[in-house]
C-alpha positions, -999 to +999 in steps of 0.1 A: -205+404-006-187+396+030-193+370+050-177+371+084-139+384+076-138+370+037-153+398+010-160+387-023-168+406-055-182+390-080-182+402-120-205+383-141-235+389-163-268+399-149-285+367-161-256+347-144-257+365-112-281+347-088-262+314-098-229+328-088-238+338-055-255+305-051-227+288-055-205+309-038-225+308-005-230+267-006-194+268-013-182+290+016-212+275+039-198+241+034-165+249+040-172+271+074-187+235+082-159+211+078-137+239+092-140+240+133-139+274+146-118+279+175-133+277+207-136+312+233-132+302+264-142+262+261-177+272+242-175+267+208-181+302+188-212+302+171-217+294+132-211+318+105-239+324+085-236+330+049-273+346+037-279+371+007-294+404+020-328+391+000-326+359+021-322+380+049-356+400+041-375+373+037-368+355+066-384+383+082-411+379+060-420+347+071-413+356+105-444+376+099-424+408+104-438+428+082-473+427+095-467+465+102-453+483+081-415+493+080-388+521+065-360+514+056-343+525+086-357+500+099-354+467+083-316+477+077-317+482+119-333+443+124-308+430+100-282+446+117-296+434+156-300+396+138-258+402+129-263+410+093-248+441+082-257+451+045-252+485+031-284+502+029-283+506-007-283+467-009-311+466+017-333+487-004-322+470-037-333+432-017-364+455-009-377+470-045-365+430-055-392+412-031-419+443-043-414+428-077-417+393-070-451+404-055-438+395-012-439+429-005-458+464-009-445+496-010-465+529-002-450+566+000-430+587-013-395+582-027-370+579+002-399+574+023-412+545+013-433+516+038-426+482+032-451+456+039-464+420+035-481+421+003-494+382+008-489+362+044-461+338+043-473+303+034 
């Protein structure tokens, strides 16, 4: 995982994952907010965001972006434009995760696949 300049790998067991991350991004998060970034030019920088690729996805979710639906070219391209950049392997991994939880479809054929809303966002 990187957020801004720090990179983190974590080793733990697969049940123990999700809390590690979560603790590891309130962690960070909370630092990068008692910590003051310098200032470019008199206007403060703006905040460093710490998000999990997943996060990511679904924020576009609820931002009714998949309404149409989208490759994986794609989403990995909007993450990148919002200033997250994810390996593409992680993007489809945070993909195939949100078809199980039942957030997403996916139609096609392997390494073609179309992501969509599978339910609107609440």
């Amino acid at each position: 995982m990187k957020i801004g300049e720090i990179e983190i790998e974590i080793e733990s067991q697969e049940d123990q994952l999700q809390s590690a991350v979560d603790k590891i991004l309130s962690t960070v998060t909370e630092k990068l907010r008692d910590t003051r970034i310098a200032t470019v030019a008199e206007r403060p920088a703006p905040p460093l965001r710490a998000e999990t690729c997943k996060g990511v996805i679904q924020k576009l979710w609820e931002e009714n972006w998949f309404t149409h639906p989208r490759g994986l070219s794609e989403v990995h391209s909007e993450m990148a434009r919002q200033g997250f950049h994810y390996d593409r392997t992680a993007v489809a991994h945070a993909l195939l995760d949100l078809v199980k939880d039942g957030i997403l479809t996916r139609e096609g054929k392997p390494r073609r696949y179309q992501y969509a809303q599978k339910r609107p966002p609440p």
